[in-house]
C-alpha positions in Angstrom: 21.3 82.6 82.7 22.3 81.9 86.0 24.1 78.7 87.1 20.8 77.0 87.9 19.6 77.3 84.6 23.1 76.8 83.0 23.3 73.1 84.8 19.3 72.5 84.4 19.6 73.2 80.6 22.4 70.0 81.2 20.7 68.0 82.8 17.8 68.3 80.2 20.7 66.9 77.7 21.7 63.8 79.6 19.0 62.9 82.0 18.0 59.2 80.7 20.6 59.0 78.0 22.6 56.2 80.0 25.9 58.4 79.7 28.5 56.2 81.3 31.2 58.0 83.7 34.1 56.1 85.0 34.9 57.8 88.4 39.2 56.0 89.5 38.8 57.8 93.1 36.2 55.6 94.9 37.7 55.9 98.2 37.1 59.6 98.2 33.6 60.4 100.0 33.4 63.6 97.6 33.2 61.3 94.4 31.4 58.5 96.0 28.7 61.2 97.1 28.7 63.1 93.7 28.0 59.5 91.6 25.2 58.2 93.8 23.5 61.8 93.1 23.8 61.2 89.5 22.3 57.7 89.5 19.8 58.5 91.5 19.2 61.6 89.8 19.5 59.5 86.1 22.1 62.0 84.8 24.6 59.3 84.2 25.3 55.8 84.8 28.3 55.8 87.2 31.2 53.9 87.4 33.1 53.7 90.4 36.6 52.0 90.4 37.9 50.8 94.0 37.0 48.1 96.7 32.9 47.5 96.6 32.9 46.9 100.4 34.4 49.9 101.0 32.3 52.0 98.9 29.3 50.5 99.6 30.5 51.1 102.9 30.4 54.9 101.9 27.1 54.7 100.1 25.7 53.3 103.6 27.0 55.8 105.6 25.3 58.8 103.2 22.1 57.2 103.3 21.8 55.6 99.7 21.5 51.8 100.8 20.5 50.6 97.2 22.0 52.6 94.8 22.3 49.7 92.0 25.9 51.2 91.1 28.2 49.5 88.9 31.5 49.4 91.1 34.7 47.9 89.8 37.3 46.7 91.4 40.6 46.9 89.3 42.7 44.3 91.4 40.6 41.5 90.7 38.9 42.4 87.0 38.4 39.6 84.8 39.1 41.0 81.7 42.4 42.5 82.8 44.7 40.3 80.7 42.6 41.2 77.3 42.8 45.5 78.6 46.6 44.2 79.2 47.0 43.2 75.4 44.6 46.1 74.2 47.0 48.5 76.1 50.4 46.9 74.7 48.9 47.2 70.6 47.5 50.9 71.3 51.4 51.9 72.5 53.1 50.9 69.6 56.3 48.9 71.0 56.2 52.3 73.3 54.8 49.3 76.4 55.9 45.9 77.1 52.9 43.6 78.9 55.3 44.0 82.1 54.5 47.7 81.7 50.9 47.5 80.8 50.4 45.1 83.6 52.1 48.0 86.5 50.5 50.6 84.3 46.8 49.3 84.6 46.6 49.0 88.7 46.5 52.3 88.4 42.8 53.7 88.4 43.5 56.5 86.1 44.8 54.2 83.2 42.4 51.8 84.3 39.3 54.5 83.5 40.8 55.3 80.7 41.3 52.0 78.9 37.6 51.3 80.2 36.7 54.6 77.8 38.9 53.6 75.6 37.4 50.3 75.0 33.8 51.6 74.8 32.7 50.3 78.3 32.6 53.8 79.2 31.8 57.8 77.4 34.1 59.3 79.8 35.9 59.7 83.0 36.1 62.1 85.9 39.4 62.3 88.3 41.4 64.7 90.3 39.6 64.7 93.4 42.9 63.2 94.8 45.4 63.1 91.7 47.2 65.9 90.3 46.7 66.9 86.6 49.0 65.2 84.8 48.4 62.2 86.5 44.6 62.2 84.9 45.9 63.8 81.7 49.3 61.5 80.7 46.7 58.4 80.0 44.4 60.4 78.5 47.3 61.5 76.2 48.6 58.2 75.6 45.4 56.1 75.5 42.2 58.2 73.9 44.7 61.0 72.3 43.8 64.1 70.2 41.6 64.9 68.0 42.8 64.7 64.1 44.8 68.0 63.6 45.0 68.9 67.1 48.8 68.8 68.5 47.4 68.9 71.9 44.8 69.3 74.6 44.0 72.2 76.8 41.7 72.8 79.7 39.1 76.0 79.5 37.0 77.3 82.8 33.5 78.2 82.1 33.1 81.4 84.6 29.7 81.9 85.8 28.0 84.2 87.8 24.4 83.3 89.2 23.3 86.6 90.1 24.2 88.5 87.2 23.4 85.7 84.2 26.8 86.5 82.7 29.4 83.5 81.8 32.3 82.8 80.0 34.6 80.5 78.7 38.5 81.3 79.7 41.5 79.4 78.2 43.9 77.6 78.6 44.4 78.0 82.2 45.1 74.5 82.6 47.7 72.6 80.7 49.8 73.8 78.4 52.7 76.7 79.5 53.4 78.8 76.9 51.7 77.6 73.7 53.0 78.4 70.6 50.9 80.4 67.4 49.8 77.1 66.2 48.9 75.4 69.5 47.3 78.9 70.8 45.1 79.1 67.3 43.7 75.4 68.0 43.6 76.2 71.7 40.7 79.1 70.3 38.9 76.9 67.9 38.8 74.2 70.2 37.2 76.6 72.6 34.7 77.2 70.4 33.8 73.6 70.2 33.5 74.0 74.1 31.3 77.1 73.7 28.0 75.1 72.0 27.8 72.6 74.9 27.5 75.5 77.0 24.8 77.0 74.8 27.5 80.0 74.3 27.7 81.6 70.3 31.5 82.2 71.1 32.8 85.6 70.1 36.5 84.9 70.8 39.0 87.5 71.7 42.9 86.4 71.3 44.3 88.4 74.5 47.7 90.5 74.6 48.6 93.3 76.4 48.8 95.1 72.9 45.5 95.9 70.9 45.9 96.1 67.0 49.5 96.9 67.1 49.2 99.0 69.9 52.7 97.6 71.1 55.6 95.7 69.4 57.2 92.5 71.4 57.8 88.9 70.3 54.5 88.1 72.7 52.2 90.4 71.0 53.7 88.8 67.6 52.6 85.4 68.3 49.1 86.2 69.3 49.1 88.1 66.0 50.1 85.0 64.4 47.5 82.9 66.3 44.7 84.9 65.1 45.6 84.8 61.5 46.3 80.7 61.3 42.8 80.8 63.9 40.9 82.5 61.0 42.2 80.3 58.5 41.4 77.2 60.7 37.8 78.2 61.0 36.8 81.0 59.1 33.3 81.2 60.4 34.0 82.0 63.9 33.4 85.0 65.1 37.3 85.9 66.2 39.4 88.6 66.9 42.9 90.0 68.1 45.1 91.0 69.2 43.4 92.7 72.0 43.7 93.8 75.1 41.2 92.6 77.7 39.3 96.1 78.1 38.9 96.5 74.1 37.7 92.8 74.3 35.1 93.7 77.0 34.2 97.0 77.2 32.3 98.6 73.7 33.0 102.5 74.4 36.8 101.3 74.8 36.3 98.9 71.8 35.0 101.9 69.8 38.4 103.6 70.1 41.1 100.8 70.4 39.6 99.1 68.2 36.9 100.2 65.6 35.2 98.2 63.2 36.1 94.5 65.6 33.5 91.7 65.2 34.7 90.9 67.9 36.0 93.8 70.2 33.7 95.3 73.0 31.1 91.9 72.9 33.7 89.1 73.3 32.3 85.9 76.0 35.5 83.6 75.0 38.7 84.5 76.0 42.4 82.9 74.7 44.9 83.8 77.1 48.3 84.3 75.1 50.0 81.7 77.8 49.3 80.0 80.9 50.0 82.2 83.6 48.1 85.0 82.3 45.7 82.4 82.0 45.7 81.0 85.5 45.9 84.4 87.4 43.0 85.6 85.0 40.3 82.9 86.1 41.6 82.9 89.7 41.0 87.3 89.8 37.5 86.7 88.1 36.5 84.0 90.6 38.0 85.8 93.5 37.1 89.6 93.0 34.1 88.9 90.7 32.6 86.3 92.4 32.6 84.0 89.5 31.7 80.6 89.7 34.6 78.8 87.9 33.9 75.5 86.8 36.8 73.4 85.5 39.0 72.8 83.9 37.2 71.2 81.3 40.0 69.0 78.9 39.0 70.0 75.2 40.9 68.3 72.1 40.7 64.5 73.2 38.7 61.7 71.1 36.5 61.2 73.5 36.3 63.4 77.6 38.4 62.8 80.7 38.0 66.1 83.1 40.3 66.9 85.6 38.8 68.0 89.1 41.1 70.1 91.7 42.2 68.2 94.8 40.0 70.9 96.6 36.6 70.5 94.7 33.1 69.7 96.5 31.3 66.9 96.2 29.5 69.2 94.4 32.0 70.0 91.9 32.5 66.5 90.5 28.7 66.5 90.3 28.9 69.4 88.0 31.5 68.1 86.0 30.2 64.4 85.6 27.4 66.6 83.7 29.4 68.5 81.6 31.4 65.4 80.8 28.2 63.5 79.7 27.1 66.3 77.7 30.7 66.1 75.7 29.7 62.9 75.5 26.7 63.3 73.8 28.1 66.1 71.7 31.1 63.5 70.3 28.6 61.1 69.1 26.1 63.7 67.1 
């Protein structure tokens, strides 16, 4: 299933379910661009946070003269004393008012405390912030999940031509995840895998299959997989393998016979992130995958993390995927 019918199975999800997306970066044509094709489109109900003149200004200038878009500007929101309080009782003595009150002009904390207090299903940045500055008030604000120590971020790889796709992880966030963090990194993943219509079959990578090779790295992904199967059971979820037994059946046949998982694998848990990073990036690069992400898994409720380098296109695609977690959190 190519990328066409990938996003139009998505859009058959959220059109006309009034998903709201906060989007911080309204002085960034990409975004501005990207929400006035979801409104018009009825994917999702946009948000924009920033100066209405100046992003009406935007909207104008792309041709979309009467959008009917909510637009919010920060700097002059009534109701910022109450998100002030709301943000000071969420941090625990961890926030004075003074702090909530510098913390709040900015638009990440801003979206997030709009999700937070159920004005919003979820929030799109990155366009022009780094990473951590969209995930820190994600991490502070909406939190994990009950039994998750952490979040991590996940690339669906795609490729339109041949119908194959993928989820990757983590490739995003977290450096070098411990057994524990690497075993919810997997099930979490698997979460991710049903939005994308995916039946995971999740191989825990190593450059060691089945004991192949003995190092400290190959015995944590060992451990992963056990505390992974005891997590969830159910899944479909093997390792320690190798990327080849994980992909390839006549190899899986002899490294490692008798796999669930080995030779048919679609979701891949990269033992840290640098493996993880330089995996995606070879796949996109050399096998002209389509690498959309990354995707934040773990939170209460979604905040996605564009690059600095995306499309308008790309936050189009992710304002989807971010309605569809949406959706998926309240079933």
């Amino acid at each position: 299933m190519g990328v066409r019918s990938l996003f139009g199975s998505l859009r058959e999800k959220v059109v006309g379910q009034s998903v709201k997306i906060v989007f911080p970066e309204g002085d960034d044509e990409r975004v501005v661009r990207a929400a006035a094709r979801l409104k018009f489109e009825g994917l999702v109900e946009p948000i924009i946070l920033g100066n209405p003149a100046d992003v009406t200004a935007l909207l104008d200038q792309f041709g979309f003269t009467n959008p009917d878009l909510t637009i919010i500007n920060p700097n002059d929101y009534p109701d910022f004393e109450q998100m002030k309080t709301e943000f000071v009782e969420l941090r625990k003595g961890k926030a004075s008012i003074e702090d909530a009150d510098k913390l709040l002009r900015d638009v990440n904390y801003f979206g997030v405390m709009l999700v937070k207090q159920g004005l919003a299903d979820g929030m799109v940045s990155g366009a022009i912030h780094s990473t951590a500055d969209t995930v820190r008030p994600a991490l502070q604000i909406i939190k994990t999940k009950p039994g998750i120590s952490r979040t991590s971020g996940v690339f669906l790889m795609n490729r339109e031509n041949t119908g194959e796709r993928f989820l990757f992880a983590d490739c995003a966030i977290n450096i070098d995840p411990n057994a524990q963090e690497l075993a919810e990194i997997a099930v979490n993943t698997a979460d991710t895998a049903k939005i994308f219509d995916i039946d995971p079959k999740i191989a825990m990578l190593s450059f060691s299959t089945m004991g192949s090779a003995k190092a400290p790295q190959v015995e944590k992904v060992q451990e992963a997989t056990k505390i992974a199967k005891e997590l969830a059971p159910d899944l479909a979820l093997d390792g320690e393998l190798q990327f080849d037994a994980a992909f390839v059946e006549k190899t899986a046949a002899i490294k490692a016979p008798g796999s669930p998982v080995a030779g048919q694998a679609n979701t891949f848990i990269f033992p840290d992130l640098q493996s993880g990073n330089i995996g995606y990036k070879i796949a996109q690069r050399l096998g002209m995958f389509d690498a959309i992400g990354p995707v934040l898994q773990g939170l209460n409720m979604p905040v996605n993390d564009l690059s600095r380098g995306c499309s308008a296109d790309d936050v189009y695609k992710l304002a989807i995927i971010t309605a569809a977690q949406a959706l998926d959190s309240k079933a």
